[in-house]
Every structure is written in structure tokens, then in C-alpha cells.
Biopython code that builds the backbone (N, CA, C, O; Angstrom):
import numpy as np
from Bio.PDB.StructureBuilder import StructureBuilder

atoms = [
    (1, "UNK", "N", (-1.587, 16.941, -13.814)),
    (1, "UNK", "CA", (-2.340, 16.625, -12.647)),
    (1, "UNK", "C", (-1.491, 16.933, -11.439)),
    (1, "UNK", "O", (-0.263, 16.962, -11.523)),
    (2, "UNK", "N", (-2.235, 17.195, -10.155)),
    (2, "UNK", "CA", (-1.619, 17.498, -8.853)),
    (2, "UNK", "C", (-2.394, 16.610, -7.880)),
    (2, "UNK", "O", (-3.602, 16.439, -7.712)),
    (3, "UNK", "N", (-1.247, 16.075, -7.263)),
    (3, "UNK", "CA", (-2.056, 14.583, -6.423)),
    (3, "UNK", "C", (-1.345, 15.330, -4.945)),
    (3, "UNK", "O", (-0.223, 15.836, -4.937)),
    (4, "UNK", "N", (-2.260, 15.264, -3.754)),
    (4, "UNK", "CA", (-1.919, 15.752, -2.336)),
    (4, "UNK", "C", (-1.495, 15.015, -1.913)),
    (4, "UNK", "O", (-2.440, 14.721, -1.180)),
    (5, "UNK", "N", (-0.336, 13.910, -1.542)),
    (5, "UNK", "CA", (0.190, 12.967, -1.078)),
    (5, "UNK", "C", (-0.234, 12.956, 0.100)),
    (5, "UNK", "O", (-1.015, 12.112, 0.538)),
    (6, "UNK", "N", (0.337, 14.090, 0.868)),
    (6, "UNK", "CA", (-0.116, 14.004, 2.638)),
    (6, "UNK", "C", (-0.634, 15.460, 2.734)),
    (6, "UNK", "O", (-1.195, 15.905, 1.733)),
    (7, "UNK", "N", (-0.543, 16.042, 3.535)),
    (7, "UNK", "CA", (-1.032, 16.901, 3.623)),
    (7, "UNK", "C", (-0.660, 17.892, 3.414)),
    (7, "UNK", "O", (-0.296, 18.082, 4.575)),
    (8, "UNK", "N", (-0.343, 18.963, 2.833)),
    (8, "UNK", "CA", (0.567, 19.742, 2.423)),
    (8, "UNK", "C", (1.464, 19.721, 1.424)),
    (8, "UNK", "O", (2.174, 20.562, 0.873)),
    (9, "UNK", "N", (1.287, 18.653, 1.324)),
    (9, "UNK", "CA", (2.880, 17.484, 0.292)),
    (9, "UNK", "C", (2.207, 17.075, -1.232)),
    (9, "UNK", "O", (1.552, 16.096, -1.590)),
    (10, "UNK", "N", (2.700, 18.341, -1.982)),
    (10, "UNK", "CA", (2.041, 17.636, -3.352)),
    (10, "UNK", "C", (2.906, 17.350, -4.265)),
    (10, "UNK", "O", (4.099, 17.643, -4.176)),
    (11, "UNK", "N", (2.328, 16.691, -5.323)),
    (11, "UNK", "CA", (3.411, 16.211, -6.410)),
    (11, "UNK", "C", (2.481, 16.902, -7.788)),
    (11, "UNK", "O", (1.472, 16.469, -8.345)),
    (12, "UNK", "N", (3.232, 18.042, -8.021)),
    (12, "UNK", "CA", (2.679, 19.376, -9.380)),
    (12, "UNK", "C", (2.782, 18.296, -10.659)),
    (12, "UNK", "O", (3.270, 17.168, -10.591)),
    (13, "UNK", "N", (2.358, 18.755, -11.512)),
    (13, "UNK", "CA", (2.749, 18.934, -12.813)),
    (13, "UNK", "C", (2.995, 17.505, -13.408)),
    (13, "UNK", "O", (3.953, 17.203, -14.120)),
    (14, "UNK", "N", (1.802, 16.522, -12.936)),
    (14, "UNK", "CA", (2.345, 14.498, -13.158)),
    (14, "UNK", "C", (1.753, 14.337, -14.367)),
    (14, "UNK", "O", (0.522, 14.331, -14.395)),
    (15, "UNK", "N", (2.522, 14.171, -15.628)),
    (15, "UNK", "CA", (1.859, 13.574, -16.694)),
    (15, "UNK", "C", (1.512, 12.272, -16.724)),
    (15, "UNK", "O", (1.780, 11.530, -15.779)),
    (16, "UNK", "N", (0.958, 11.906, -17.672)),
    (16, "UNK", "CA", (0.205, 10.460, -17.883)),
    (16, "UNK", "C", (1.228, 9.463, -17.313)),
    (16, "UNK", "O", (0.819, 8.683, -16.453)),
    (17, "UNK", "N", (2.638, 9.397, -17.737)),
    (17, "UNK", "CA", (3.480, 8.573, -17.428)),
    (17, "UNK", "C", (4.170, 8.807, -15.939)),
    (17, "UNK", "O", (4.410, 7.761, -15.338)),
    (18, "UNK", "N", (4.461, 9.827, -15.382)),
    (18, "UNK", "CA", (4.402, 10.065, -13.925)),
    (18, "UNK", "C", (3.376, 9.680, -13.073)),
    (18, "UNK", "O", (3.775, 9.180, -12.022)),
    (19, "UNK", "N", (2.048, 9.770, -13.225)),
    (19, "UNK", "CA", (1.351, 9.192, -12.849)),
    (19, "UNK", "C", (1.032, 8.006, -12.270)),
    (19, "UNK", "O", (0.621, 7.595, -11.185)),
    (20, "UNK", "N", (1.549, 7.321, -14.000)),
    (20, "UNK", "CA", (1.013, 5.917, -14.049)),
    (20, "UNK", "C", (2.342, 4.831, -12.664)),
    (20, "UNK", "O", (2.167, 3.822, -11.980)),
    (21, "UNK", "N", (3.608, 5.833, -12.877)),
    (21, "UNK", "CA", (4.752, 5.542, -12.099)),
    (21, "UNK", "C", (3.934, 5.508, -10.325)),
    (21, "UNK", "O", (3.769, 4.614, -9.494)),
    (22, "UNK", "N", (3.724, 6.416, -10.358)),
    (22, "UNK", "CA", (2.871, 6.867, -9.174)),
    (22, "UNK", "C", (2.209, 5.430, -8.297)),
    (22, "UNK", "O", (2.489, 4.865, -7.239)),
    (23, "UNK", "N", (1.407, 5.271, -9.161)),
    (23, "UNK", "CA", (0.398, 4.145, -9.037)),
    (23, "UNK", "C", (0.894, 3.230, -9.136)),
    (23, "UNK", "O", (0.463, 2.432, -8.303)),
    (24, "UNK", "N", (1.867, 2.712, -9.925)),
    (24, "UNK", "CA", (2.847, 1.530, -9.946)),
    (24, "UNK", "C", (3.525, 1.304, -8.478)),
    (24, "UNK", "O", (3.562, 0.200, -7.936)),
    (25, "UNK", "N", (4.023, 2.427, -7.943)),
    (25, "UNK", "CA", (4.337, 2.071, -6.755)),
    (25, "UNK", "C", (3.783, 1.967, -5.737)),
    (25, "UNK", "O", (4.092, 1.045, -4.982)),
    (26, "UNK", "N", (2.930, 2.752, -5.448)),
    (26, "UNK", "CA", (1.468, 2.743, -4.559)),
    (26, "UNK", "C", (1.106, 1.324, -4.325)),
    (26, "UNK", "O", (1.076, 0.773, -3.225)),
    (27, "UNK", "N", (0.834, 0.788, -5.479)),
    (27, "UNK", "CA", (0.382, -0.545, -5.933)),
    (27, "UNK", "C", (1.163, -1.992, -5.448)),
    (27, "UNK", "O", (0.672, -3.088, -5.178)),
    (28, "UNK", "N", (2.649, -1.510, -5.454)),
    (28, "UNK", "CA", (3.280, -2.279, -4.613)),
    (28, "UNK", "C", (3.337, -2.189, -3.366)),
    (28, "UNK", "O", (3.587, -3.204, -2.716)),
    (29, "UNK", "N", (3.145, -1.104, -2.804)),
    (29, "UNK", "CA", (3.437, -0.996, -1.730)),
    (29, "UNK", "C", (1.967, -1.762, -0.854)),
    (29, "UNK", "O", (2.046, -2.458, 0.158)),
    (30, "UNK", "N", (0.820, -1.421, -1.519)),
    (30, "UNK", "CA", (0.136, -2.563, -0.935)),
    (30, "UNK", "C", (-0.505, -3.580, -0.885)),
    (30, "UNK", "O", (-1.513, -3.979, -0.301)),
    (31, "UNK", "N", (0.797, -4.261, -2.144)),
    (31, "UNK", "CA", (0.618, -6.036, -2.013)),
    (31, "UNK", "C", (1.699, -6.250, -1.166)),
    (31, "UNK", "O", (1.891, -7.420, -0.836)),
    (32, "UNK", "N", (2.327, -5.538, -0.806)),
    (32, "UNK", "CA", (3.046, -5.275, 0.490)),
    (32, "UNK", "C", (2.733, -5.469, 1.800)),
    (32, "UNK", "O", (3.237, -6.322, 2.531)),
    (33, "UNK", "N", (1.652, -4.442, 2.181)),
    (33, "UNK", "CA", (0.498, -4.395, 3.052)),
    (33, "UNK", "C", (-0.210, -5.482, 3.163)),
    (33, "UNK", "O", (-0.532, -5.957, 4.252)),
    (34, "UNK", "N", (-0.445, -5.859, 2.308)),
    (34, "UNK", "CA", (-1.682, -7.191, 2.008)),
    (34, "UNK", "C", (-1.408, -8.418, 2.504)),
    (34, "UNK", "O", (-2.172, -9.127, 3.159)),
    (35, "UNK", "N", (0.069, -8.726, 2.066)),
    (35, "UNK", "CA", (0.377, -9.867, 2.869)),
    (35, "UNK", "C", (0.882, -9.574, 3.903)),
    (35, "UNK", "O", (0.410, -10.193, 4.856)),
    (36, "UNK", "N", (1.949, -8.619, 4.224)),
    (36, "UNK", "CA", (1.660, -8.652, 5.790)),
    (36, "UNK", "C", (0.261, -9.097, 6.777)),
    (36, "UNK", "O", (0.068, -9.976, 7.616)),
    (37, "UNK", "N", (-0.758, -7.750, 6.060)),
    (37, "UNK", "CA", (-1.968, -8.272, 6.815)),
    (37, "UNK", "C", (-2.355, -9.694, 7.106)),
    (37, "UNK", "O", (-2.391, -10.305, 8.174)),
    (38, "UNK", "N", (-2.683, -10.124, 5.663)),
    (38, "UNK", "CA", (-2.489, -11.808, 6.136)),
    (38, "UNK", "C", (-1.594, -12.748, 7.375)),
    (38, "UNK", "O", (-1.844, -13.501, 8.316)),
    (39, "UNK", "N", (-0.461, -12.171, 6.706)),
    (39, "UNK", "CA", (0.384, -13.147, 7.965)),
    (39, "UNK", "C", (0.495, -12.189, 9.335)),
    (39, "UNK", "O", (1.197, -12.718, 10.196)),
    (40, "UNK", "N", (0.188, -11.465, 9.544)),
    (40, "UNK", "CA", (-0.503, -10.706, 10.957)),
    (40, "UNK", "C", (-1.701, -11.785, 11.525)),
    (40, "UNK", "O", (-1.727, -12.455, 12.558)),
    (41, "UNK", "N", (-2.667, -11.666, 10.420)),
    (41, "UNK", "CA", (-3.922, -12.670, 10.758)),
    (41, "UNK", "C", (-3.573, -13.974, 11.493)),
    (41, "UNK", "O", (-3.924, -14.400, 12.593)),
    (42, "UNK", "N", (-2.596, -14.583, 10.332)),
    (42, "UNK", "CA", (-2.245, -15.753, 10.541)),
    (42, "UNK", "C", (-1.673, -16.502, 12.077)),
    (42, "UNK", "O", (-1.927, -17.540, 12.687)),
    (43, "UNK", "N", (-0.889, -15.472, 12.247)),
    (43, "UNK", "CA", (-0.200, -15.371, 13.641)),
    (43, "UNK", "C", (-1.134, -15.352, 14.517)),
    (43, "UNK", "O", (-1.222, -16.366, 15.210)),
    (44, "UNK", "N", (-2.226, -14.101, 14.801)),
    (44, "UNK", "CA", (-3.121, -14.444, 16.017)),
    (44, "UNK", "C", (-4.318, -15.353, 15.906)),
    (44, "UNK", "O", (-5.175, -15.402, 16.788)),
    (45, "UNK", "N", (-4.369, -16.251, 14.531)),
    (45, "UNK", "CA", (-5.162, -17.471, 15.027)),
    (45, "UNK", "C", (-4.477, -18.407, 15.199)),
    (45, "UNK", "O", (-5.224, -19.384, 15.258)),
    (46, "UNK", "N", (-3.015, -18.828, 15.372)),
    (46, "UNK", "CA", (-1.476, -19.925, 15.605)),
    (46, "UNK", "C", (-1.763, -19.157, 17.123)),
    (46, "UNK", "O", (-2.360, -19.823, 17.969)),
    (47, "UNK", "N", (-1.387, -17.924, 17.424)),
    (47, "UNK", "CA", (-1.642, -17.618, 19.031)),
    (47, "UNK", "C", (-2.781, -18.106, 19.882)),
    (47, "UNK", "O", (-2.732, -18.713, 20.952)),
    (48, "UNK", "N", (-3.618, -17.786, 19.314)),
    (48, "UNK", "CA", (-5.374, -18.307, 19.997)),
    (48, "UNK", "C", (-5.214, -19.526, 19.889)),
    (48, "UNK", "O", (-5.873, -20.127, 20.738)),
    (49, "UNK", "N", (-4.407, -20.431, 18.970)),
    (49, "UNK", "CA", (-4.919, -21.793, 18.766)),
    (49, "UNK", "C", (-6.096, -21.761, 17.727)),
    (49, "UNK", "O", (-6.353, -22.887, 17.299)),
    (50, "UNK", "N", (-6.668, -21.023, 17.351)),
    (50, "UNK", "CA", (-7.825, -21.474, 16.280)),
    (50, "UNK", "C", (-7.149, -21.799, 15.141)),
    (50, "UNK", "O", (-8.036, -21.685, 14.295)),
    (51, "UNK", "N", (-6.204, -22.114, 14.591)),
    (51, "UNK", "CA", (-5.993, -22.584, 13.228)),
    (51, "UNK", "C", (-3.878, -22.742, 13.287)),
    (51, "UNK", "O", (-3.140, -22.350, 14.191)),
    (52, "UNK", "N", (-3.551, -23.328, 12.185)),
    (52, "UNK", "CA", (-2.060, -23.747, 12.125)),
    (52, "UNK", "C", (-2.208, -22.479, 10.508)),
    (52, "UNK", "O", (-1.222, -22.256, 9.806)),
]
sb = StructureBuilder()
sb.init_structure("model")
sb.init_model(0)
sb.init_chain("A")
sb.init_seg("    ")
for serial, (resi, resn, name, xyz) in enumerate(atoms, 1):
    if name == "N":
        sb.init_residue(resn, " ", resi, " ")
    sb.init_atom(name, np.array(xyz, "f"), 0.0, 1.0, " ", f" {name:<3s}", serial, name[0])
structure = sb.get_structure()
């Protein structure tokens, strides 16, 4: 398989287990994201005052 990362930017030749590596990290990266987002949230309703 050939996955286009960005634009131009590919990763050739990913077997099942490259892949799955692939996605493993992807995957962290956004429960990563995720809670940031949350505690982003969190912060501008502690700013507004709508919630602790």
C-alpha cells in the first residue's frame, strides 16, 4: 500500500505490519489531540466563568 501523508509526501511499499505501525501512531497522536481539545475547552469555560 501507498498512503499520501501530505502532499507530495508518500510512504511506498507499507505492508500489513507497517501499516498497522502507521495507525498505531496516528492513533496516539490523537488521543493526544483529544485531550488537549478538552482541556482547551475547559479553560475557556474557567475564563467565561461558565463552569470550574
Amino acid at each position: 500500500m501507498s498512503l499520501e501523508v501530505f502532499q507530495d509526501e508518500w510512504m511506498e511499499c507499507l505492508g500489513p505490519s507497517e501499516l498497522a505501525d502507521v495507525i498505531q501512531t496516528v492513533r496516539a497522536h490523537l488521543d493526544v489531540l483529544e485531550n488537549l481539545c478538552e482541556r482547551l475547552a475547559q479553560a475557556r469555560r474557567v475564563y467565561r466563568g461558565v463552569g470550574a
